[in-house]
C-alpha positions in Angstrom: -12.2 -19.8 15.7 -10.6 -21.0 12.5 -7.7 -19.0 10.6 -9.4 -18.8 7.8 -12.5 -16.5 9.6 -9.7 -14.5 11.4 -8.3 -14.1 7.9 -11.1 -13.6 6.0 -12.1 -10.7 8.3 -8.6 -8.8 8.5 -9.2 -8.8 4.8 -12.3 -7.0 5.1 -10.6 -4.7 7.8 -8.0 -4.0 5.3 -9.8 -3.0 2.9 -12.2 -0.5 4.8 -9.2 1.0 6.5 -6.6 1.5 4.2 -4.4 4.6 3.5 -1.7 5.6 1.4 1.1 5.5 3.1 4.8 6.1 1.6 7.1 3.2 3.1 10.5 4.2 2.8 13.5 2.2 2.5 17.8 3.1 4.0 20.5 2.4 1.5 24.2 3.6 2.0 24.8 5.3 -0.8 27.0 8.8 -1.3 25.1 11.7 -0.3 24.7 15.2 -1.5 24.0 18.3 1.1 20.8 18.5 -0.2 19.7 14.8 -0.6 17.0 12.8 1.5 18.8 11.5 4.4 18.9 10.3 8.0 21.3 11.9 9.7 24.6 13.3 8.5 25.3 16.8 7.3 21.9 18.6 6.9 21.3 21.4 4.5 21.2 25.1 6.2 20.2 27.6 3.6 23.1 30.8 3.6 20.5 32.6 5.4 19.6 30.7 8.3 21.4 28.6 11.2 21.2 25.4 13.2 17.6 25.4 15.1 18.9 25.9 19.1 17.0 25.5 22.3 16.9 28.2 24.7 20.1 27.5 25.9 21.6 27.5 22.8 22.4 24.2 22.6 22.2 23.3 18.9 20.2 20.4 17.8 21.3 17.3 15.1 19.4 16.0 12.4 17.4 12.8 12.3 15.9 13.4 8.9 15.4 15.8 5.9 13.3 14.7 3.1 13.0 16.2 -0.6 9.7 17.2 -1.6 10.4 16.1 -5.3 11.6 12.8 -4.2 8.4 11.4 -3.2 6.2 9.5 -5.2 2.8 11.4 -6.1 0.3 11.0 -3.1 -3.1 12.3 -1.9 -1.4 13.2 1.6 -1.7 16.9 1.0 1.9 17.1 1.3 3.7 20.5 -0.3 5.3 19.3 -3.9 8.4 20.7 -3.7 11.0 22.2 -1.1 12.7 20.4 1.9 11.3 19.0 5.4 13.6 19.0 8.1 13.6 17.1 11.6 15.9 18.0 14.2 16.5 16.7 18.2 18.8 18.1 20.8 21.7 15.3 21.4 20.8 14.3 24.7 19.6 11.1 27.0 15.9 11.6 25.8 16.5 12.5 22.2 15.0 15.7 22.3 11.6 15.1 24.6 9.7 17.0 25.1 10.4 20.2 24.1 13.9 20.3 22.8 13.2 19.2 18.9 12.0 21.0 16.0 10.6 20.6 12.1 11.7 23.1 9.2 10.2 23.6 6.0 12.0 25.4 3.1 10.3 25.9 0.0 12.8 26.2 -1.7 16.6 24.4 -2.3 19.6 25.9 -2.8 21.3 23.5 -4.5 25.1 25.5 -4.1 25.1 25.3 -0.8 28.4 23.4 0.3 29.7 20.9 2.9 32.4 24.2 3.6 29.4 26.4 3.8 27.5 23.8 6.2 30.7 23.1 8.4 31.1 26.6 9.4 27.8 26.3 11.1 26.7 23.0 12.0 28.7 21.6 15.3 29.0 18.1 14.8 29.8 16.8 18.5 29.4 13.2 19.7 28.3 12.8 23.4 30.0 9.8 25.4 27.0 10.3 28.0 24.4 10.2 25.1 23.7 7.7 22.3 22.2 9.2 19.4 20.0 6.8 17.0 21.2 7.9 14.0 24.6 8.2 14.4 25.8 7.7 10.2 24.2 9.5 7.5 21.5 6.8 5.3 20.0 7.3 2.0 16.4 7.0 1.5 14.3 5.0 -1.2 10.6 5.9 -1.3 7.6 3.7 -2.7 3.7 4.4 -2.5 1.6 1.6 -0.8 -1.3 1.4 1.4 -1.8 0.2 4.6 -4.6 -0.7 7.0 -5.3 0.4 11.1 -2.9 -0.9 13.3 -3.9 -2.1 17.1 -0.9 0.3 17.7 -3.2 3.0 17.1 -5.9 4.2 19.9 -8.3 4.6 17.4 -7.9 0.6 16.7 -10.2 -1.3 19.3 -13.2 0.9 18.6 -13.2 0.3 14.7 -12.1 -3.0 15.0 -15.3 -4.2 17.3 -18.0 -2.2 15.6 -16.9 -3.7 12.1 -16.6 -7.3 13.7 -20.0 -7.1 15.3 -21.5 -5.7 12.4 -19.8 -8.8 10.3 -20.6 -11.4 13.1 -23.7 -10.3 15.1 -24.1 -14.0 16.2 -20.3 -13.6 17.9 -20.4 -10.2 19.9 -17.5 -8.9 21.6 -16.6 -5.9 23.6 -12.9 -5.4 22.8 -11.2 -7.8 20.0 -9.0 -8.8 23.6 -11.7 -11.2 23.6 -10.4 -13.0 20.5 -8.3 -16.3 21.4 -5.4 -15.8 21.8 -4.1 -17.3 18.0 -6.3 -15.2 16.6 -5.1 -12.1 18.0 -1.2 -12.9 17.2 -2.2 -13.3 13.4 -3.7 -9.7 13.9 -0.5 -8.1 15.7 1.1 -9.8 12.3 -1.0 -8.7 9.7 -1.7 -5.3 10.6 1.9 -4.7 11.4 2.7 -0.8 11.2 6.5 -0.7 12.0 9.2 0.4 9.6 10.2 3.7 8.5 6.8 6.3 6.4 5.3 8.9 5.8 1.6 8.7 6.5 -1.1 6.3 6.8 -1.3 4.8 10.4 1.8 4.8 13.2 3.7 2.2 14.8 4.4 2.4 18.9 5.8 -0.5 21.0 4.0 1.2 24.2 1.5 3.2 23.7 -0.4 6.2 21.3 0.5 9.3 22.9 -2.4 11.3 21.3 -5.1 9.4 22.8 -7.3 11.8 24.7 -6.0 15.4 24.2 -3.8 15.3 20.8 -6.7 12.9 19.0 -6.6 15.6 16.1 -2.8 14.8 15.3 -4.1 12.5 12.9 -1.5 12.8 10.0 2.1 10.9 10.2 4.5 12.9 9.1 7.2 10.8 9.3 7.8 7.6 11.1 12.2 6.9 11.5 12.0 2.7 12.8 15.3 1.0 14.6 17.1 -0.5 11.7 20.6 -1.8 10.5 22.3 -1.9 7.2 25.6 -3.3 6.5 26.1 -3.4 10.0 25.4 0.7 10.5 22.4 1.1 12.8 19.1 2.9 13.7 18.5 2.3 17.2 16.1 4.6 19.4 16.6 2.9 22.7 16.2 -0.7 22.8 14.7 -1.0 19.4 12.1 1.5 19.5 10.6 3.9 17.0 9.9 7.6 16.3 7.1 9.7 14.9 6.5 13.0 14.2 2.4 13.7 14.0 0.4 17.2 13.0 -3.1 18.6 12.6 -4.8 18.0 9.2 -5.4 21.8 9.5 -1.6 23.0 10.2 -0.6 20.9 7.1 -3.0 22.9 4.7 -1.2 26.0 5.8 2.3 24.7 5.9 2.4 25.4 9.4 5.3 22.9 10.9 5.1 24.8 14.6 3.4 22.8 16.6 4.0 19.2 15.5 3.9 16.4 17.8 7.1 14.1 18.7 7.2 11.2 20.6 9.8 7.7 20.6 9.1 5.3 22.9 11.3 1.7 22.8 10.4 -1.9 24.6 
């Protein structure tokens, strides 16, 4: 098959899968308590502590993101306030039960590194390896994005559109695309980085596939990364992502989201 088909059809792929999707950026720049970050000192209202386990074992950040900082979207996120990811420190990063996601509606923006300190136990594990082990700023930008063949979802929309574009060139799976052709796919429809929304990234395999098929909206995606030689690193270069129901996000409901990291 030529490029140029192969090409021609991703384009039409594209275009009939597309969602908005806010790609997010990591600078280095100095950080206030309250700012968008990965890692570093989170923000802990005067009235509530470090989310625990049931052992008490407190967990660390990997991410809190301003409401207000994000461009305007149609992702039905809440418009102001402060969303919070937190794993335990341990060999699995949390999994499977040991993480958690705050939402605060509001910011108090007195709170202090003194007032933060006197809570938040900032340990580091030699038997561990935490993936965000320095504190990054965050740079947000609207885009869209297309279906990955990350996603489970991806095979089964992928066929019915190509037959329905080439009924002369059937195929069951697009696995039975040459081999070229299925490279410039993995390229083009390439979901990795760091998000919030539109389609996820894996480097194994979609975790909702059969039971947790509803979890259709990306809450946040954290990729491996480096900047000025401070990393991101889940594993040997994997990624993160934190999923939920469409429903639970209409009601602001942040207890039962789905997290899952998974590396080569």
């Amino acid at each position: 098959m030529s490029q140029e088909k192969i090409k021609e059809f991703l384009n039409v792929f594209q275009e009939k899968t597309e969602r908005e999707t806010i790609s997010i950026n990591i600078n280095t720049n100095q950080l206030r308590i309250t700012d968008s970050k990965f890692g570093g000192i989170p923000y802990i209202p005067k009235n509530q502590n470090v989310p625990t386990n049931d052992k008490d074992e407190q967990y660390r950040l990997l991410a809190q993101i301003r409401m207000d900082d994000l461009p305007k979207n149609q992702l039905g996120l809440p418009r102001e306030g402060m969303l919070q990811f937190w794993a335990l420190d341990n060999d699995i990063v949390g999994l499977p039960d040991d993480y958690e996601v705050i939402y605060y509606s509001h910011i108090d923006e007195t709170i202090t590194q003194v007032d933060i300190l006197s809570k938040y136990q900032i340990t580091t594990n030699e038997d561990f390896y935490f993936p965000i082990s320095n504190e990054f700023g965050l740079d947000f930008q609207l885009t869209k994005q297309a279906l990955s063949p990350s996603d489970y979802q991806f095979d089964s929309v992928f066929t019915k559109l190509w037959n329905e574009c080439y009924p002369d060139d059937l195929i069951e799976t697009f696995q039975d695309l040459e081999d070229q052709d299925i490279d410039i796919i993995y390229d083009q429809l390439n979901n990795s980085g760091h998000r919030i929304g539109g389609y996820p990234f894996f480097t194994q395999f979609d975790p909702r596939e059969g039971e947790m098929e509803d979890y259709q909206v990306l809450l946040l995606q954290i990729d491996s990364d480096n900047i000025d030689d401070q990393e991101i690193m889940w594993g040997d270069c994997g990624v993160a992502n934190f999923f939920m129901t469409l429903e639970d996000l209409r009601k602001l409901d942040f207890s039962r989201v789905l997290y899952n990291w998974d590396c080569c």
